[in-house]
N, C-alpha and C positions, 0 to 999 in steps of 0.2 A: 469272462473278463479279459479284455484284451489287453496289456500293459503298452506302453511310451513310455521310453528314457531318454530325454532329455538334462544333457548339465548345461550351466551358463557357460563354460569354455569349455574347448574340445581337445587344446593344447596348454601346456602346463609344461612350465620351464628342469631341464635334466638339473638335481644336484640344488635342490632350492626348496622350503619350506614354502606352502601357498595353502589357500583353500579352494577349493570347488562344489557349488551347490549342486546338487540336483535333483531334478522336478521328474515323480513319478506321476503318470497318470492311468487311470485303470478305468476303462469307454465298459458300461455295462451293456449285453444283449437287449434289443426292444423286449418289454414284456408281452408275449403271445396273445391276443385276443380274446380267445376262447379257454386255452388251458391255465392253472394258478393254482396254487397251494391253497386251502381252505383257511381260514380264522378263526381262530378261540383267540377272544380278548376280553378282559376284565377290565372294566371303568371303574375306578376309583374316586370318588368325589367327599372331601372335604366337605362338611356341613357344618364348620366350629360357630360360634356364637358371631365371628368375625364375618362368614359369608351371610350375612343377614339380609333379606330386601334381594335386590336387582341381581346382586351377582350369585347367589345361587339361583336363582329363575334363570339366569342367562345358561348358568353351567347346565341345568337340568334340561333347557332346550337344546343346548349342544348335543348333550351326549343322546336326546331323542330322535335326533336326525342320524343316528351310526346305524336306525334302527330300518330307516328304511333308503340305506347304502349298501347292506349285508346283500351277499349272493346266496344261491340256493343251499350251499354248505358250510355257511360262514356262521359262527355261535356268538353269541355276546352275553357276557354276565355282570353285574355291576351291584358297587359294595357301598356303602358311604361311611364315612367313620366320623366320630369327635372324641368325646371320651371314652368310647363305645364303639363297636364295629359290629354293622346290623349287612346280612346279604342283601338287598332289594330286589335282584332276579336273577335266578342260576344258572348256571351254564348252558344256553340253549339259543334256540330258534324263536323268540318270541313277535307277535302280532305288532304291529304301531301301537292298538288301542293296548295291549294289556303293556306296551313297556310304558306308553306315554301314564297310565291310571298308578303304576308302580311308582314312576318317579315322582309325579305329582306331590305322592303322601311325605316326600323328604322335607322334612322340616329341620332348622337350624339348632344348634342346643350346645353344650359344653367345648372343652378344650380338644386341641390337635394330637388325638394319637398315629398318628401318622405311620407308624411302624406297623402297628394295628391293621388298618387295612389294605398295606401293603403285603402283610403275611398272610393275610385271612385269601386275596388273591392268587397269592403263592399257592394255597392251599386247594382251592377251586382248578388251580391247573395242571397241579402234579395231581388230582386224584381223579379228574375229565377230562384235561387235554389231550387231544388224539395224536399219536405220534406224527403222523402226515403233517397235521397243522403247524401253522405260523403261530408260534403262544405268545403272547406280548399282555403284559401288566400297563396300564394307562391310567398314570394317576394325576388328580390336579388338589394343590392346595395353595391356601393364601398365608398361611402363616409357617412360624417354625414350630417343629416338631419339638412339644412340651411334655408330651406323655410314653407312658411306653418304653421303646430304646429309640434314647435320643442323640448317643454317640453314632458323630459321624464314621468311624471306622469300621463297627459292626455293621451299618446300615447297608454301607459300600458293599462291604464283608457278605452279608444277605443277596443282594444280589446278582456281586460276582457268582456264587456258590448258584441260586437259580439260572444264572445263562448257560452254565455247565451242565443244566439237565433242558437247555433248548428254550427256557424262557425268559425272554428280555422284558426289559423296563424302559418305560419313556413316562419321562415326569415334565408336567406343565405346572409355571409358576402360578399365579392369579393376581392383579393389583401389582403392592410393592411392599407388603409385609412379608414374603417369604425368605429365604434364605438360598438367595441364590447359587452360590458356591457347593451345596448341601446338593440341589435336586442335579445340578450337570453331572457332579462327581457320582452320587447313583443311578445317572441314564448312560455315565463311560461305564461303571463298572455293569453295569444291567444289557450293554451291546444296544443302548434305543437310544432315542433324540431326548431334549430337553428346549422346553420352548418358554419365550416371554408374552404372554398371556396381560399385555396394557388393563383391558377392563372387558364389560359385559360384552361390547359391540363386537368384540372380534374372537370368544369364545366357539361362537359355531364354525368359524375357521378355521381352526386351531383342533379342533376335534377330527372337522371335516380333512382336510391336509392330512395327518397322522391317519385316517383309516385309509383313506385312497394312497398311501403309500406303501402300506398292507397289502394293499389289494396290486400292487406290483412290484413286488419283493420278485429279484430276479436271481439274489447271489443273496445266502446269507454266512457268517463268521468271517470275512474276511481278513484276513491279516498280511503281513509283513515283514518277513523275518531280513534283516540286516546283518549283513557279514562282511565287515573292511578284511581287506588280504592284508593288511599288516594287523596283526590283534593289536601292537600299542598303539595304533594310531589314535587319535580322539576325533568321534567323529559326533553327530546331534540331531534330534528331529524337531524343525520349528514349528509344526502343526500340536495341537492339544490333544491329541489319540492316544490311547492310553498304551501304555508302553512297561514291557514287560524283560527283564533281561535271563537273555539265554547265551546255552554254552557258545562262545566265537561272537556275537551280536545284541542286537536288541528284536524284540516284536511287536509290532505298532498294530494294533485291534481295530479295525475300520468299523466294525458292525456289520450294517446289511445294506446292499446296494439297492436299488429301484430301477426299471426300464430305463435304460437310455442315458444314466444317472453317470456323470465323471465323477470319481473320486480321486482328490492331490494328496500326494504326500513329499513333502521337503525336507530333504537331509543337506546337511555339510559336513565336510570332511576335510580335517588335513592331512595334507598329502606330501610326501617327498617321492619322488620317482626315481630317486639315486642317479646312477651317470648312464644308465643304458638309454638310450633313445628309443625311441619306439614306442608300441602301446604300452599301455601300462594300466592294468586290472586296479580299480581302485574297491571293488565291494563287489559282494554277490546280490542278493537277492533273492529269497524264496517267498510266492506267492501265492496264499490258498484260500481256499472258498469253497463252500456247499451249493450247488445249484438248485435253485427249488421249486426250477419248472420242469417239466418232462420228466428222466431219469435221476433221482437224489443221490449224487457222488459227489466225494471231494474230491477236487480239481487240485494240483500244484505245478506251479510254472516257476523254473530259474531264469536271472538273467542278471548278465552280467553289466557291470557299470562300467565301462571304460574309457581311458583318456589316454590323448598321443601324449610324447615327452619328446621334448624336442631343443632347439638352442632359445636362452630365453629373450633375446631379441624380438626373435620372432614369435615365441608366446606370446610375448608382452601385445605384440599389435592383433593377435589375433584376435575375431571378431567375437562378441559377447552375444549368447542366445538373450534376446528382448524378450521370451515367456519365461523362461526361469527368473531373469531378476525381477519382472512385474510380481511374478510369484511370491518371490523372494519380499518385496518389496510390501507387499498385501500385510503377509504375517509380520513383517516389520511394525507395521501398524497395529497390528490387531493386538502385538503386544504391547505396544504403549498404551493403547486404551488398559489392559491390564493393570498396567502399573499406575496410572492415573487413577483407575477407583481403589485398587490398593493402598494408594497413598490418602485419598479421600476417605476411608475407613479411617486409618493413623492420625486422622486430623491434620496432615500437613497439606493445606491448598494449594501454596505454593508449588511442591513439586508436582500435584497433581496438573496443575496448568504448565509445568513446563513440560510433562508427558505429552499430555493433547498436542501443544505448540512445535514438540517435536515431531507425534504424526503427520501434522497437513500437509506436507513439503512431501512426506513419503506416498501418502494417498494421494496425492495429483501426479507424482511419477511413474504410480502404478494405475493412472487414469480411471479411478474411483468416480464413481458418479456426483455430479454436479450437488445435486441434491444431499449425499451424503457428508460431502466437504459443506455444505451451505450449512448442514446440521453442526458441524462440527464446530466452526465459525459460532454459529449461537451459542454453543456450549459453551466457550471460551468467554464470549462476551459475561452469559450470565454468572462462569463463575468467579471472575474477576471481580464483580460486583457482589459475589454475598450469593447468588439466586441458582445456586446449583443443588438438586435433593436426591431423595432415597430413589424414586423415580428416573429420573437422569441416569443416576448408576445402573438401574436393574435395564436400562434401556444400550447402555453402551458395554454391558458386560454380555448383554445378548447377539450385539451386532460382534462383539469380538468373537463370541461361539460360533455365530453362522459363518465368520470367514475360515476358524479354524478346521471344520467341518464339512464346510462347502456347501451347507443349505441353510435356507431360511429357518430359523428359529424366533424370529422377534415379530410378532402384532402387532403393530399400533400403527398412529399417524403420526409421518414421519413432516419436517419443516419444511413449509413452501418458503423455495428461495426467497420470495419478495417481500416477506412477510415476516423479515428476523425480529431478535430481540435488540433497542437502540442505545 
């Protein structure tokens, strides 16, 4: 992993309270050709009386294409649950014809224990995961979890305690019955992704994307560790990575990188640089990773943050890095979307449309794509009018994950500019 520090200013006034952003970026190695860490992954699938018809047929084909994506070392096991949690095939190496004959016999029936075949996975992996392998949990469900343990804290709890013996979690929603809040917070605490899964059409995507990411896992555990040279300083991460406080700093959990894959991370910090001019150390930095191609060592890189201090005239004119505040300016957005479906939960519409109205201005200065301002635009219209739903939400709380994150999380189809709501 190779790190870039970049802050929006380079100079910062002697004797003056200010802020300073700044933009880490961490450039992953291409993933090697030939050599890669092997797979054990367990598919989870949701069969509750709600996947009825099309969308379990869809899920069932999804997950039968991971079957012939596998390499010559790669295991795949898959569980389905409802009220019940039944294995459908075990940890292994199996044929197209015997996974496609297996999954076929899944039929729909009771309510979502959701914990259930999340455990029952657990299970399959601490007692056949191979130490070498990449172990990852892949669950998808459409509703919220009614049976079982259905406190979100323990769930979280669950799968922190699994990523601490090497096995992550990545949870895909399905539809717009889930509980979105629920599957992120156990794919952060899990070290996996967490995706919006629109409907049947874009399931084998969604499947497909998550194993071929596996399959070039170049760096896994990444983190972050943050150290301000002054302890009282107050300092912040705008990114959603799950964060963790240690002695002198914070720890920011990346996950696992992918070939060629940039990973951001945006801090701010107040700063006073007192009357000495010169540089001025505003934080450290300790950077670490498992590498999980060739030789498996953890890697750790320091690097320091630093800023001139100088007369503040001349601060003041000094020039502004354009990637950091676009940065900057991105998760500005991402958080309003936030608080917009926060506020649409509350029942208050109002504030939620002055959320959105707030973003646009900041996604066009961070030169957000056409298309996703044109989406935004619709939103606004329809929900002025009454015409904004559950859907809408699970669709804008996924675009705020992929910005926070830095990849695509969200399926569906997205609004042709010409083609808005009137």
């Amino acid at each position: 992993m190779k790190p870039i520090v970049k802050l929006d200013r380079t100079l910062v006034a002697v004797e003056a309270d200010q802020q300073v952003h700044m933009l880490l970026e961490l450039a992953a190695p291409p993933a090697p050709e030939a050599q890669r860490a092997p797979i054990d992954v367990v598919a989870v699938i949701d069969r509750s009386g709600s996947m009825s018809g099309r969308p379990l047929e869809a899920v069932v084909e999804a997950v039968n294409t991971l079957f012939r994506l596998v390499g010559p070392d790669d295991r795949i096991a898959v569980v389905a649950f409802d009220s019940h949690v039944d294995l459908v095939l075990p940890l292994a190496r199996h044929s197209t014809d015997t996974a496609w004959k297996a999954l076929k016999a899944i039929h729909t029936r009771g309510s979502t224990n959701l914990s259930g075949g999340w455990l029952k996975a657990l299970e399959i992996l601490s007692a056949n995961g191979r130490p070498e392998a990449i172990k990852r949990v892949l669950l998808l469900t459409d509703g919220h979890a009614n049976m079982g343990i259905t406190e979100p804290d323990t769930l979280t709890g669950l799968c922190s305690s699994a990523k601490r013996q090497q096995i992550t979690t990545t949870m895909i929603g399905f539809g717009d019955g889930y509980d979105e809040t629920l599957l992120a917070a156990m794919a952060d605490a899990g070290g996996g992704n967490d995706y919006w899964c629109a409907g049947a059409d874009q399931a084998t995507k969604v499947f497909g994307d998550e194993f071929a990411g596996l399959t070039n896992v170049v760096a896994q555990n990444i983190s972050v560790e943050i150290r301000p040279t002054d302890p009282k300083a107050t300092f912040g991460v705008l990114n959603e990575y799950p964060i963790t406080q240690v002695p002198g700093g914070m720890q920011i959990a990346l996950g696992d990188a992918y070939g060629d894959e940039r990973r951001r991370v945006v801090a701010v910090f107040d700063v006073n640089p007192g009357a000495q001019a010169g540089p001025y150390q505003v934080a450290e930095l300790v950077i670490r990773w498992v590498s999980a191609v060739g030789e498996v060592a953890l890697h750790t890189v320091t690097v320091p943050v630093t800023v001139g201090a100088g007369d503040p005239l001349i601060a003041d004119a000094a020039l502004v890095d354009p990637d950091v505040v676009e940065q900057v300016n991105v998760l500005k957005a991402a958080g309003l979307r936030k608080a917009a479906i926060e506020a649409e939960r509350r029942g208050d519409r109002q504030e939620a449309i002055q959320a959105l109205e707030a973003a646009l201005p900041i996604m066009s200065a961070a030169g957000a794509p056409s298309v996703e301002i044109a989406e935004m635009e619709d939103d606004l219209v329809r929900m002025r009018r009454g015409d904004w739903h559950e859907a809408d939400m699970k669709r804008q709380f996924s675009t705020m994950r992929g910005t926070h994150k830095g990849r695509r999380s969200r399926y569906d189809h997205t609004v042709d500019p010409d083609h808005r709501s009137n």
